[in-house]
N, CA, C and O atoms as a DFTB+ gen file, in Angstrom:
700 C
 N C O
     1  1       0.853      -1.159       0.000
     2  2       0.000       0.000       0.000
     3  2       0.901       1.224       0.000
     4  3       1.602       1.677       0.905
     5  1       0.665       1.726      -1.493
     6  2       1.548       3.241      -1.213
     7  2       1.116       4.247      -1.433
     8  3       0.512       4.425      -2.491
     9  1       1.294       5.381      -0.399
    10  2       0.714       6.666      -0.402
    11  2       0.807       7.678      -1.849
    12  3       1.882       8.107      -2.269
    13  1      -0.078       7.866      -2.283
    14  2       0.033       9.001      -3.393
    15  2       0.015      10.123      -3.226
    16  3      -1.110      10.512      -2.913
    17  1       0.936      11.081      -3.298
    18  2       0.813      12.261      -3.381
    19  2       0.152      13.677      -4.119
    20  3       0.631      14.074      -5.181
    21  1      -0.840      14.303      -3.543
    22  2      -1.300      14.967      -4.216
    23  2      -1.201      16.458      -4.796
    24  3      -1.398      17.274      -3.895
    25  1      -0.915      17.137      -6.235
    26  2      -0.479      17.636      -6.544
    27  2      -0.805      19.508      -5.358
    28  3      -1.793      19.420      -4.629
    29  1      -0.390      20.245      -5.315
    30  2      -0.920      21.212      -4.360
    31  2      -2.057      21.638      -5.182
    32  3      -2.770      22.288      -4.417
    33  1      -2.631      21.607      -6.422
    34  2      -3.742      21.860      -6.796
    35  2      -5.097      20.919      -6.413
    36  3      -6.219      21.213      -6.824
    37  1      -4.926      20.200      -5.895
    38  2      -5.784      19.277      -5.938
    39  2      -5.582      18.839      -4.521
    40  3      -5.563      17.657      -4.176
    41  1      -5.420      19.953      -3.653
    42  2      -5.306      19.263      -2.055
    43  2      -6.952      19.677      -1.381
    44  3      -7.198      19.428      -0.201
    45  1      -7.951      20.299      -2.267
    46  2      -8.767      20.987      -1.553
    47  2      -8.977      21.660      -0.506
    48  3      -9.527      21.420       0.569
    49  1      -8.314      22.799      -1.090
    50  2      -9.076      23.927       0.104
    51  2     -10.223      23.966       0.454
    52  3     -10.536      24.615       1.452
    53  1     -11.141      23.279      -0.279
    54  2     -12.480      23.513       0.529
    55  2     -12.566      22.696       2.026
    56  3     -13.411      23.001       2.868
    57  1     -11.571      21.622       2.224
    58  2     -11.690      20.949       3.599
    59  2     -10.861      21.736       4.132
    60  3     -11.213      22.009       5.279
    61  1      -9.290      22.556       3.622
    62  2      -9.130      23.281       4.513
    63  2      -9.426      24.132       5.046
    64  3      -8.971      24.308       6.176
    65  1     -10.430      25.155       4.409
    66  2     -10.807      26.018       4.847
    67  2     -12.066      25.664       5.404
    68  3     -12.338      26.484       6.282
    69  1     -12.882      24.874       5.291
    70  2     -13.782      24.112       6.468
    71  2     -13.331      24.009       7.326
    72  3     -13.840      24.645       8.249
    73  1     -12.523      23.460       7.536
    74  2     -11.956      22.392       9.066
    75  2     -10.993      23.917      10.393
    76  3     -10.993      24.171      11.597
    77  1     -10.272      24.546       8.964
    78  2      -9.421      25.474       9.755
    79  2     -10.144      26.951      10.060
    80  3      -9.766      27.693      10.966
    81  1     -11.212      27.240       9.181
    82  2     -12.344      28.197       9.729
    83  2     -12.789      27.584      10.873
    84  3     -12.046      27.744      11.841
    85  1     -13.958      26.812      11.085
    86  2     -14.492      26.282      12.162
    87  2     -13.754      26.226      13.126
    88  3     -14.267      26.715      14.132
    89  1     -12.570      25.763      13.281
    90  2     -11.410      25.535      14.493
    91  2     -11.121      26.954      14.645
    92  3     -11.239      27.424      15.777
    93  1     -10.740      27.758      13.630
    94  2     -10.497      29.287      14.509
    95  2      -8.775      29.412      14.436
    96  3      -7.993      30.059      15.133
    97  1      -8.548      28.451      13.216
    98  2      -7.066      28.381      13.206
    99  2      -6.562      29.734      12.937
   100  3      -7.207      30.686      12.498
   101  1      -5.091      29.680      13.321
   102  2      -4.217      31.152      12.971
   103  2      -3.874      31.011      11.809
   104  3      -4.145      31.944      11.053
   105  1      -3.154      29.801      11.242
   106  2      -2.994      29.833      10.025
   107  2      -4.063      29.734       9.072
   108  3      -5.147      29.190       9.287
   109  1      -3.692      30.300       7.986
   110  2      -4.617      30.397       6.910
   111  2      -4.069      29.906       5.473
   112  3      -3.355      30.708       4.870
   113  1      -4.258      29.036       5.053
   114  2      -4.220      28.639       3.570
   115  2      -4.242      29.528       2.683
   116  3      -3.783      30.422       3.393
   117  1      -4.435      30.119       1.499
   118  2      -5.171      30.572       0.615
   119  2      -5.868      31.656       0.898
   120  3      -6.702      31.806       1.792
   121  1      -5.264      32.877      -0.392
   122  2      -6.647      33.599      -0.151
   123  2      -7.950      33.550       0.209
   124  3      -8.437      34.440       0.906
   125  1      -8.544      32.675      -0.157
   126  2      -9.947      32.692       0.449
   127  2     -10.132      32.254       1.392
   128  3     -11.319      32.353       1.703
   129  1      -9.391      31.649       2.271
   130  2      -9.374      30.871       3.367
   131  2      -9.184      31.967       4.461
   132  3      -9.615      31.897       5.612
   133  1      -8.198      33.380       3.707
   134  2      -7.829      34.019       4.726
   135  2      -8.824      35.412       4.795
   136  3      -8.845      36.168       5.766
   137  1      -9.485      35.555       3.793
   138  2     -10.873      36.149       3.555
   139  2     -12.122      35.920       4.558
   140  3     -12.833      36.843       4.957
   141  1     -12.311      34.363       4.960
   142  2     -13.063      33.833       6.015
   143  2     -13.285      33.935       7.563
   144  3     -14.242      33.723       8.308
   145  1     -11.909      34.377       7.737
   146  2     -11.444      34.325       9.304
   147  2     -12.259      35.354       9.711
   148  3     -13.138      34.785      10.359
   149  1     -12.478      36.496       9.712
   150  2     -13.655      37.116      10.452
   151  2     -15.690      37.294      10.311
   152  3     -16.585      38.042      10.704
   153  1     -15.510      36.097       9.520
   154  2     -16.925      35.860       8.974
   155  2     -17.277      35.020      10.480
   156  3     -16.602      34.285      11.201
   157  1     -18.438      35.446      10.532
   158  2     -19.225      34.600      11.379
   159  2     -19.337      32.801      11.078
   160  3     -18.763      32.397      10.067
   161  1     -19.859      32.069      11.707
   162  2     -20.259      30.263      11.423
   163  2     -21.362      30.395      12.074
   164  3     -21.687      30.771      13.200
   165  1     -22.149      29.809      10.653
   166  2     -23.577      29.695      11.242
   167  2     -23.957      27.891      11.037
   168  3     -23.973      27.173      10.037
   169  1     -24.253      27.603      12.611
   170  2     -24.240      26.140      12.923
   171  2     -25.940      25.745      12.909
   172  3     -26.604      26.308      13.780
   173  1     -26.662      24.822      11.979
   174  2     -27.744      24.372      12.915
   175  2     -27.524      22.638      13.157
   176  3     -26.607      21.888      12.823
   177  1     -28.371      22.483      13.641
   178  2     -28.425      20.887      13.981
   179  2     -30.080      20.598      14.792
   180  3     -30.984      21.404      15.013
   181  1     -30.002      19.383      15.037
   182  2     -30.908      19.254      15.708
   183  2     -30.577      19.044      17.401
   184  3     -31.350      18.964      18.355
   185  1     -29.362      19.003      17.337
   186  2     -29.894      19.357      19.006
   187  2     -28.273      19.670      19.340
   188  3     -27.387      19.067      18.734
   189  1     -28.029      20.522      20.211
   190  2     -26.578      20.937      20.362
   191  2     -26.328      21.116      22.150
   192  3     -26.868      21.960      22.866
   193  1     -25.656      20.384      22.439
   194  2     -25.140      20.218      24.028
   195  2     -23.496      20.504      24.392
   196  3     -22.579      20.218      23.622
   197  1     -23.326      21.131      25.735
   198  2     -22.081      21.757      26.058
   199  2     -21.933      21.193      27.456
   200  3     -22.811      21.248      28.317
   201  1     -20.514      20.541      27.622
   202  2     -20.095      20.287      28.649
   203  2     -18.851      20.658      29.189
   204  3     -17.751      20.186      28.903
   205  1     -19.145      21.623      30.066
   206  2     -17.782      22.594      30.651
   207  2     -16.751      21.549      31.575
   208  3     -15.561      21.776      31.791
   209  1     -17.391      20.556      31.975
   210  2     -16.188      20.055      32.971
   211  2     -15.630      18.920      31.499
   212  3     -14.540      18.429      31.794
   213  1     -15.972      18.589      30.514
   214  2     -15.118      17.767      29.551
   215  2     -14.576      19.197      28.437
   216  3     -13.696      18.896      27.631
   217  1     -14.927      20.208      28.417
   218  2     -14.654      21.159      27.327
   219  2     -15.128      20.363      26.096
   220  3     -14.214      19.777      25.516
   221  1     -16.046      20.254      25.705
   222  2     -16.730      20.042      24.806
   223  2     -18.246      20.388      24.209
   224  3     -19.021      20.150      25.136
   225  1     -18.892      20.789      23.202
   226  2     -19.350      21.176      22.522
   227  2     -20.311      20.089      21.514
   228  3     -19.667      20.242      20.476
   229  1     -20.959      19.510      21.293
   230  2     -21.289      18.547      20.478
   231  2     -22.439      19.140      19.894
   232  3     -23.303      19.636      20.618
   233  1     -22.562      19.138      18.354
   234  2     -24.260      19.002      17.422
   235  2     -24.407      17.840      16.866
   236  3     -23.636      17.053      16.317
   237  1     -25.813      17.860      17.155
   238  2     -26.325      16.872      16.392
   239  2     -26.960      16.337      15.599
   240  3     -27.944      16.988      15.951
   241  1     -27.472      15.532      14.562
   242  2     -28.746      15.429      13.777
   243  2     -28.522      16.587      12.699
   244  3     -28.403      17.740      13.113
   245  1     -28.461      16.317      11.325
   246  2     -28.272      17.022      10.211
   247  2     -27.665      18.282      10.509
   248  3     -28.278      19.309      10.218
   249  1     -26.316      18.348      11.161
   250  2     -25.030      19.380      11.167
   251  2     -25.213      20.144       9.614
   252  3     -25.254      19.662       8.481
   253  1     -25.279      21.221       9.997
   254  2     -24.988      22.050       8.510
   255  2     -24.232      23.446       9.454
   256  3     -24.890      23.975      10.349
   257  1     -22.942      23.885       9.151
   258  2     -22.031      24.314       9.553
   259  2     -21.487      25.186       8.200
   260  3     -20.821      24.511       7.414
   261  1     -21.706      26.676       7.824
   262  2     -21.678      27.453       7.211
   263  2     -20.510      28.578       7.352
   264  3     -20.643      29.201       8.406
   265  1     -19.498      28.964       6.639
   266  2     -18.776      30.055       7.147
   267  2     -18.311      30.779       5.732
   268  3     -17.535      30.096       5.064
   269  1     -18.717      32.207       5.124
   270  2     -18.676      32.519       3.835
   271  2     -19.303      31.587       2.934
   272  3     -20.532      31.546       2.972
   273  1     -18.546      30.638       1.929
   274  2     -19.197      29.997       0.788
   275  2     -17.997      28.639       1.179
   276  3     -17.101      28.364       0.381
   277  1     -18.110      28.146       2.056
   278  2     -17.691      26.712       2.769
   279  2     -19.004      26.240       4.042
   280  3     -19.364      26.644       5.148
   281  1     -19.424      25.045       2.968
   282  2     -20.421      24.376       4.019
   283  2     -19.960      23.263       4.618
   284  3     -19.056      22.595       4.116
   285  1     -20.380      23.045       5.437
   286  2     -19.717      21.704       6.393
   287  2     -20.970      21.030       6.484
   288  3     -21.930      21.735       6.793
   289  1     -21.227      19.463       6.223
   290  2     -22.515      18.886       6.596
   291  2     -21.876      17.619       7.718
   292  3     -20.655      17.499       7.808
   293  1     -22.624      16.891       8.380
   294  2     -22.127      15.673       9.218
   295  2     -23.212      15.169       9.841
   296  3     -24.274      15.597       9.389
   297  1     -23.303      14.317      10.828
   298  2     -24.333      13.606      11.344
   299  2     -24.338      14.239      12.826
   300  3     -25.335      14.547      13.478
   301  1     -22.780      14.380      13.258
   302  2     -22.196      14.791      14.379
   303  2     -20.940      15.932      14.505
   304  3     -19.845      15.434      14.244
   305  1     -20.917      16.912      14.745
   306  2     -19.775      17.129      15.015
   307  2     -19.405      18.146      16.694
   308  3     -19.886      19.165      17.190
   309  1     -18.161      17.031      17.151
   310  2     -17.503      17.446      18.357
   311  2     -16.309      18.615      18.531
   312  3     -15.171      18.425      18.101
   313  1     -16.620      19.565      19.061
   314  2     -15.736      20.256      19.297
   315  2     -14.864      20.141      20.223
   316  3     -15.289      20.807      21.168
   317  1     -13.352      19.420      20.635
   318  2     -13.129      20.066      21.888
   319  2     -12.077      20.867      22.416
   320  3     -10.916      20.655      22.067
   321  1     -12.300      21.551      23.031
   322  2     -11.517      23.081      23.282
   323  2     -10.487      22.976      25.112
   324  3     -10.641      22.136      25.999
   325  1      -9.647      24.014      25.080
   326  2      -8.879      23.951      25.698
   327  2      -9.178      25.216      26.706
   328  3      -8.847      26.353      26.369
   329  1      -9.789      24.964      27.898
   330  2     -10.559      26.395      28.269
   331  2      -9.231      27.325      29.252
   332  3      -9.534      28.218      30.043
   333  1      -7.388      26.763      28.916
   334  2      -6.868      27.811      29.843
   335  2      -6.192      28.497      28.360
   336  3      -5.773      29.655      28.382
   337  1      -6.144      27.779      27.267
   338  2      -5.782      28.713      26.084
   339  2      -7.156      29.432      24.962
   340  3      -6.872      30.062      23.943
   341  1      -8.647      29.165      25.425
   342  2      -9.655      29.312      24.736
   343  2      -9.716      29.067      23.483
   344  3     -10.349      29.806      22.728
   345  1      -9.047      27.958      23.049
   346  2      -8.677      27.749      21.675
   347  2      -9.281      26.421      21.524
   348  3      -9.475      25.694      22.499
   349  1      -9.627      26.042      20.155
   350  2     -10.528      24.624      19.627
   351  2      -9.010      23.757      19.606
   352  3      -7.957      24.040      19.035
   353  1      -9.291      22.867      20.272
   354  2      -7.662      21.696      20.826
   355  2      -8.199      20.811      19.325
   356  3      -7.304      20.700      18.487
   357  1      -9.579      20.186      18.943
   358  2      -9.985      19.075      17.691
   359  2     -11.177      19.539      17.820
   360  3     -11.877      20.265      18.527
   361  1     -11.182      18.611      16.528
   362  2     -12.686      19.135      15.987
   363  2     -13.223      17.744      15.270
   364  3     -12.693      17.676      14.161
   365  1     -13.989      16.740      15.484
   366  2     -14.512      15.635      15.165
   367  2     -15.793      15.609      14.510
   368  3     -16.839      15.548      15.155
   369  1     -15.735      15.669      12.759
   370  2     -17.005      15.268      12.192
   371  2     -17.229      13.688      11.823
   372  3     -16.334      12.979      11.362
   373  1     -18.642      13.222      12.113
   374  2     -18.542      11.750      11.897
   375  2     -20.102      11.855      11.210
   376  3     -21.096      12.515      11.517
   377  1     -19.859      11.021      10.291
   378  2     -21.372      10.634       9.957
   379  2     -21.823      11.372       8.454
   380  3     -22.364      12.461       8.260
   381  1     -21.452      10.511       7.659
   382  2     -22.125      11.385       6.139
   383  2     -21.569      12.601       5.935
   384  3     -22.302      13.374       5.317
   385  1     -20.014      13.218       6.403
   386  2     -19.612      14.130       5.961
   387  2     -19.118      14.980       5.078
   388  3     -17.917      14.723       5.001
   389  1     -19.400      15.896       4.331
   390  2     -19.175      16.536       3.518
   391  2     -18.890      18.092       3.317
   392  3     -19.630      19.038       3.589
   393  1     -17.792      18.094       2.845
   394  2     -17.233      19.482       2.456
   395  2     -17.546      20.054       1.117
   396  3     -17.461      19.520       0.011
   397  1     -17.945      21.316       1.470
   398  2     -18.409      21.852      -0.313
   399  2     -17.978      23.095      -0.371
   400  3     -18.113      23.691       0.698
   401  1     -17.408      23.835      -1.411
   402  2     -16.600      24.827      -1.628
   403  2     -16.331      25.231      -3.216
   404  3     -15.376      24.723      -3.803
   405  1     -17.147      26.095      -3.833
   406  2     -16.648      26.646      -5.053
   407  2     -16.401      25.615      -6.326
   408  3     -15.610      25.671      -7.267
   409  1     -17.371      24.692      -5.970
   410  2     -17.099      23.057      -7.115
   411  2     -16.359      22.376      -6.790
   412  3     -15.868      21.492      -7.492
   413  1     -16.013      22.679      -5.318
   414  2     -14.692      21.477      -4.796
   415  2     -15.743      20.635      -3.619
   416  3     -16.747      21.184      -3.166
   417  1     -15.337      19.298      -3.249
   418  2     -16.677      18.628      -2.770
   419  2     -15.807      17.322      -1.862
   420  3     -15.109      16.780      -2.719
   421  1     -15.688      16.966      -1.177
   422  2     -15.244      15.935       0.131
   423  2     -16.191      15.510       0.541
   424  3     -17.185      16.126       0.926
   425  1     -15.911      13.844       0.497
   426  2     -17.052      13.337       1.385
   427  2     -16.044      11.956       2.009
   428  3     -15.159      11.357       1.399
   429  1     -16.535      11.726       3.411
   430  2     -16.084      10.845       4.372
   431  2     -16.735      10.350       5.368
   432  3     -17.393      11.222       5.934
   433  1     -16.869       8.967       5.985
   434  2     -17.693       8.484       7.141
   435  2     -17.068       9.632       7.810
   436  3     -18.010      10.424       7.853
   437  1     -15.780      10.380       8.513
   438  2     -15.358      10.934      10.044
   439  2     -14.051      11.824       9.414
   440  3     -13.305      11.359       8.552
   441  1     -13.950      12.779       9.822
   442  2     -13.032      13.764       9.612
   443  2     -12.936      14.106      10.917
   444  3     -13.825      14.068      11.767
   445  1     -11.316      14.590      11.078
   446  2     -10.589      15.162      12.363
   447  2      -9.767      16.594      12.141
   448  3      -8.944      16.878      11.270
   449  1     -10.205      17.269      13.072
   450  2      -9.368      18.679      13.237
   451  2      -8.513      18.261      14.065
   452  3      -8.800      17.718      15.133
   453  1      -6.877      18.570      13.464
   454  2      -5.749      18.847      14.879
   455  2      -5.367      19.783      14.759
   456  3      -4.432      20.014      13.993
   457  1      -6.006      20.754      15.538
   458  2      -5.191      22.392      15.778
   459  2      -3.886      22.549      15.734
   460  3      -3.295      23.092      14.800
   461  1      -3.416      22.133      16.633
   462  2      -2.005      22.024      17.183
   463  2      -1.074      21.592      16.184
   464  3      -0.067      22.289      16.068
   465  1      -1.201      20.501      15.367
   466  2      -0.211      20.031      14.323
   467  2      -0.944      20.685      12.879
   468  3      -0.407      20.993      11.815
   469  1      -1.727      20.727      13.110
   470  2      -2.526      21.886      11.998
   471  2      -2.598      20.931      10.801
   472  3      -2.012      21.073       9.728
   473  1      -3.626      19.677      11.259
   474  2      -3.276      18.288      10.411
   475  2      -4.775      18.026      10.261
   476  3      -5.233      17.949      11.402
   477  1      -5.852      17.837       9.244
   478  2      -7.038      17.130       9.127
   479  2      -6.846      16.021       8.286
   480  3      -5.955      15.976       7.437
   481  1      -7.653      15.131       8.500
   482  2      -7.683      13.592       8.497
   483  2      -9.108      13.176       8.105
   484  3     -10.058      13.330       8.873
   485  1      -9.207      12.707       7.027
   486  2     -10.755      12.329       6.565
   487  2     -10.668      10.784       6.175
   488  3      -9.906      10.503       5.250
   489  1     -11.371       9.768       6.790
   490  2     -10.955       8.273       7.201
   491  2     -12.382       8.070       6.479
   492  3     -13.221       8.859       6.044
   493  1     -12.277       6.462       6.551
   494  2     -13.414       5.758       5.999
   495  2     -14.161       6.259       4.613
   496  3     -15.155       6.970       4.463
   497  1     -13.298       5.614       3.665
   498  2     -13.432       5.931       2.404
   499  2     -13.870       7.712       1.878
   500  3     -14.930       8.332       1.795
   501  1     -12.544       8.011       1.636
   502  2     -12.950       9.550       1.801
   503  2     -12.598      10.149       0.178
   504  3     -11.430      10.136      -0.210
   505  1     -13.481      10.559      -0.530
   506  2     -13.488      10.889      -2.146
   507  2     -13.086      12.517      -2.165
   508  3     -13.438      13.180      -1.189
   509  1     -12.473      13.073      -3.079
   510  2     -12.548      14.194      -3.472
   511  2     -12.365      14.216      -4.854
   512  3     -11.671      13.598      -5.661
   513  1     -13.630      15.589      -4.906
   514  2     -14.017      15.741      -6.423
   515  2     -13.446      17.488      -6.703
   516  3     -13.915      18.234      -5.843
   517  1     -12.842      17.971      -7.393
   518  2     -12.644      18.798      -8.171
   519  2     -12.925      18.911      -9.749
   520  3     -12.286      18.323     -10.622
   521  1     -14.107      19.864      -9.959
   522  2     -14.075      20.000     -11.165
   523  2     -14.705      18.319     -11.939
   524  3     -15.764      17.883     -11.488
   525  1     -14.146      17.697     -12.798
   526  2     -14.128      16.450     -13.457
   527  2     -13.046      15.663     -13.040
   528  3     -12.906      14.712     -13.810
   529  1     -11.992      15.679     -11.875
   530  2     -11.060      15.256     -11.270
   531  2     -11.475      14.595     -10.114
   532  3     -12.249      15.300      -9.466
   533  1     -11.208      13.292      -9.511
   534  2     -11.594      13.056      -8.260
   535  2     -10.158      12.001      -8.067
   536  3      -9.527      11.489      -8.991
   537  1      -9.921      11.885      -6.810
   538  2      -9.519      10.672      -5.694
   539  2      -9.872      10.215      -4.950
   540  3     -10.493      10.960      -4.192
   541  1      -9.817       8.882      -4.570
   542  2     -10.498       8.160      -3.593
   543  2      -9.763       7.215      -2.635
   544  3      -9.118       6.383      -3.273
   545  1      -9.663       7.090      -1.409
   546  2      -8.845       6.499      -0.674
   547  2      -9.630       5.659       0.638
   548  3     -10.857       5.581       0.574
   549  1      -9.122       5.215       1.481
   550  2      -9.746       5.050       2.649
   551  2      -9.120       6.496       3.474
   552  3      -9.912       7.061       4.229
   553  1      -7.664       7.101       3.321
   554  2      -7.781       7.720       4.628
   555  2      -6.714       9.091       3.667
   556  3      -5.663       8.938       3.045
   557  1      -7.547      10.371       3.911
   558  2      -6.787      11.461       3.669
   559  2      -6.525      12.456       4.498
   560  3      -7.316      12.898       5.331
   561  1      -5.018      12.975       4.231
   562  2      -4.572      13.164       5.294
   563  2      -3.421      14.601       4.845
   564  3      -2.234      14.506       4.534
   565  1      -4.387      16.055       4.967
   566  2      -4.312      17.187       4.686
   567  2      -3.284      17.521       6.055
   568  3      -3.393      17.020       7.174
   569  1      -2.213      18.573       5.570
   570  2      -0.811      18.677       6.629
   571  2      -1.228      20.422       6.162
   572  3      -0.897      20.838       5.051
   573  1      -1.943      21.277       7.120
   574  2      -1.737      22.776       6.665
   575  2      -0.916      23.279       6.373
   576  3      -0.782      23.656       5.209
   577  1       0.309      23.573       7.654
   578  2       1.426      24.201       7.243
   579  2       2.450      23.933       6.175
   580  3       3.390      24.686       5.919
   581  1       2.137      22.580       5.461
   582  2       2.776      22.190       4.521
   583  2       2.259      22.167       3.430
   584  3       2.914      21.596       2.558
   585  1       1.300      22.588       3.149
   586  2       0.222      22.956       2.014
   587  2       0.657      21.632       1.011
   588  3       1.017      21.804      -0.154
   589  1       0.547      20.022       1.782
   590  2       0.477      19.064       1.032
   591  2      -0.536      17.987       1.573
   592  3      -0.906      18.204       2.726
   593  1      -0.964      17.066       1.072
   594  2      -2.669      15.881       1.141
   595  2      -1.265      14.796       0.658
   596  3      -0.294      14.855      -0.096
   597  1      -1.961      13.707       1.741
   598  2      -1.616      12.108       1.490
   599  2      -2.655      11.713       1.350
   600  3      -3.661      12.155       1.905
   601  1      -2.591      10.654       0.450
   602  2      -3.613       9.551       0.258
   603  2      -3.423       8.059       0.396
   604  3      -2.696       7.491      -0.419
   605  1      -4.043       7.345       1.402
   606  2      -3.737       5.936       1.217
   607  2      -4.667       5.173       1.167
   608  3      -5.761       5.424       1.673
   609  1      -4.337       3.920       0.437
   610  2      -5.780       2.977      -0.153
   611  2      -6.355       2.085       1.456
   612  3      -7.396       1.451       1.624
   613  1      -5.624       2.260       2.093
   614  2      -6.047       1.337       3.419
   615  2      -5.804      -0.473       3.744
   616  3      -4.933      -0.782       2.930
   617  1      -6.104      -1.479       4.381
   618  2      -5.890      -2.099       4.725
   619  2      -6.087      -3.281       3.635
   620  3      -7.019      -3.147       2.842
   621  1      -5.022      -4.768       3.523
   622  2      -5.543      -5.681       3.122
   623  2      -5.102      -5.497       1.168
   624  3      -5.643      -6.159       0.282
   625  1      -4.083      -4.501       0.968
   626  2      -3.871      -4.304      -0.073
   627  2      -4.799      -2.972      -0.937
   628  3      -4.646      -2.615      -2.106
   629  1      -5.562      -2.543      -0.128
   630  2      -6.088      -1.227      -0.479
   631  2      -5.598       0.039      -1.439
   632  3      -4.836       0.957      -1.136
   633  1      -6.177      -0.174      -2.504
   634  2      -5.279       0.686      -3.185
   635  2      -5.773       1.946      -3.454
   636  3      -6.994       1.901      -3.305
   637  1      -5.243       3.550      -3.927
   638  2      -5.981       4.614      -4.122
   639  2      -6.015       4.952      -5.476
   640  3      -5.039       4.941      -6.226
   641  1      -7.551       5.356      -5.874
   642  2      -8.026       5.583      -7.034
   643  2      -8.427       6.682      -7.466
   644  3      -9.481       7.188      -7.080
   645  1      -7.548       7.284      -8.440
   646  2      -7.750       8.723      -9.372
   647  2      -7.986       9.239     -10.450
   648  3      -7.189       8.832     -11.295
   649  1      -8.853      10.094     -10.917
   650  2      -9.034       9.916     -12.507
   651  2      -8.832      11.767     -12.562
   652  3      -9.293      12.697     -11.902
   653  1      -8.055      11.666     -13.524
   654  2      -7.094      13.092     -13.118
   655  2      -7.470      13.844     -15.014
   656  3      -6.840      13.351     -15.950
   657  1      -8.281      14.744     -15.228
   658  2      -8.281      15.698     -16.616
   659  2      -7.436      16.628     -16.528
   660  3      -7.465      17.648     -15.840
   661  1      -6.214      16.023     -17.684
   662  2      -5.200      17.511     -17.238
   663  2      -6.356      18.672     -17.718
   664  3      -6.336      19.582     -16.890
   665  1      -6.810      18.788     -18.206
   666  2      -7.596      20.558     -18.829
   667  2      -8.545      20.521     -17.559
   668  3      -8.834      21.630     -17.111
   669  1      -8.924      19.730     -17.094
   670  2      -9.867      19.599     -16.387
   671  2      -9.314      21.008     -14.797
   672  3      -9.744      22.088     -14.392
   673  1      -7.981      19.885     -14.370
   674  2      -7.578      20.589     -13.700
   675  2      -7.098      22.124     -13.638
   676  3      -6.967      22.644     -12.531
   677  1      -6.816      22.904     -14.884
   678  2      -6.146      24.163     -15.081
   679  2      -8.049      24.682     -15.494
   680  3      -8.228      25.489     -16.407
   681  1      -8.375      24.530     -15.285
   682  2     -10.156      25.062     -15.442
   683  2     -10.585      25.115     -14.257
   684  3     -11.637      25.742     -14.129
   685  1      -9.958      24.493     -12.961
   686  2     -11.071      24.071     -11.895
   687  2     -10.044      24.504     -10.820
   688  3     -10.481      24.453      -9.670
   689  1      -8.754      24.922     -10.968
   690  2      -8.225      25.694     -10.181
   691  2      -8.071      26.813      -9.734
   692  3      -7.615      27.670     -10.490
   693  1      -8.456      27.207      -8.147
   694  2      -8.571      28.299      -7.506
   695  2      -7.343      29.308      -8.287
   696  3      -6.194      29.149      -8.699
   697  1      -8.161      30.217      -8.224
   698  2      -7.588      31.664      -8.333
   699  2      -6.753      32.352      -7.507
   700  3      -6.420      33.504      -7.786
């Protein structure tokens, strides 16, 4: 099983700037990513609970998680925060998740925010579509500060699958 590397065009900013808006990260990706940081997030769900002695945050039931023109959808997602630095420590979406952004589109059973290593992680068969371009893996694995995406096919000989339009790509890349 070997990791493929993905070109920096095709790392989707739309999960980074999902994952690292919502978290409240310092760093910022991309112009538009860094356009976002003082936009409001507008969260609904069906039911949303806070627990101060675990520092956590949880929604639930059809998550739709909004910030500029990056939607976040999930079944669940956990926030949990660090209440002597007031900062989001992870951020846990599980359940039918999906990232959408400007024709860029992620979908995964569970995605992970790591603040701190400034690392998201989208597990259990996780697709990304750009444009007429997609990859598909069991586990992707976006590194911010390094503005580079791993992909690996997963267990048992798992392999990762890409169908790559060169025109496709120079059409469907951010500005």
């Amino acid at each position: 099983m070997r990791p493929i590397r993905i070109p920096r065009i095709f790392t989707a900013l739309s999960i980074v700037a999902a994952l690292a808006c919502v978290a409240g990260a310092q760093e910022r990706v991309g112009e538009s990513v860094k356009d976002l940081g003082g936009r409001p997030i507008d969260v609904t769900a069906d039911r949303v609970s806070a627990d101060s002695e675990r520092n956590t945050v949880t929604f639930e039931g059809n998550v739709v998680a909004r910030q500029g023109d990056v939607t976040l959808h999930a079944d669940r997602i956990q926030a949990d925060y660090s209440s002597e630095a007031r900062a989001i420590d992870r951020i846990e979406a599980e359940g039918n998740v999906r990232f959408v952004q400007e024709g860029r589109e992620a979908r995964s059973a569970r995605a992970t925010f790591h603040n701190l290593e400034q690392r998201v992680v989208l597990s259990g068969g996780a697709t990304l579509r750009q444009g007429q371009n997609t990859v598909q893996g069991e586990t992707l694995t976006i590194f911010l500060r390094e503005n580079r995406s791993v992909v690996t096919g997963g267990k048992d000989g798992g392999r990762v699958h890409a169908v790559i339009n060169p025109k496709g790509i120079l059409e469907t890349s951010p500005k």
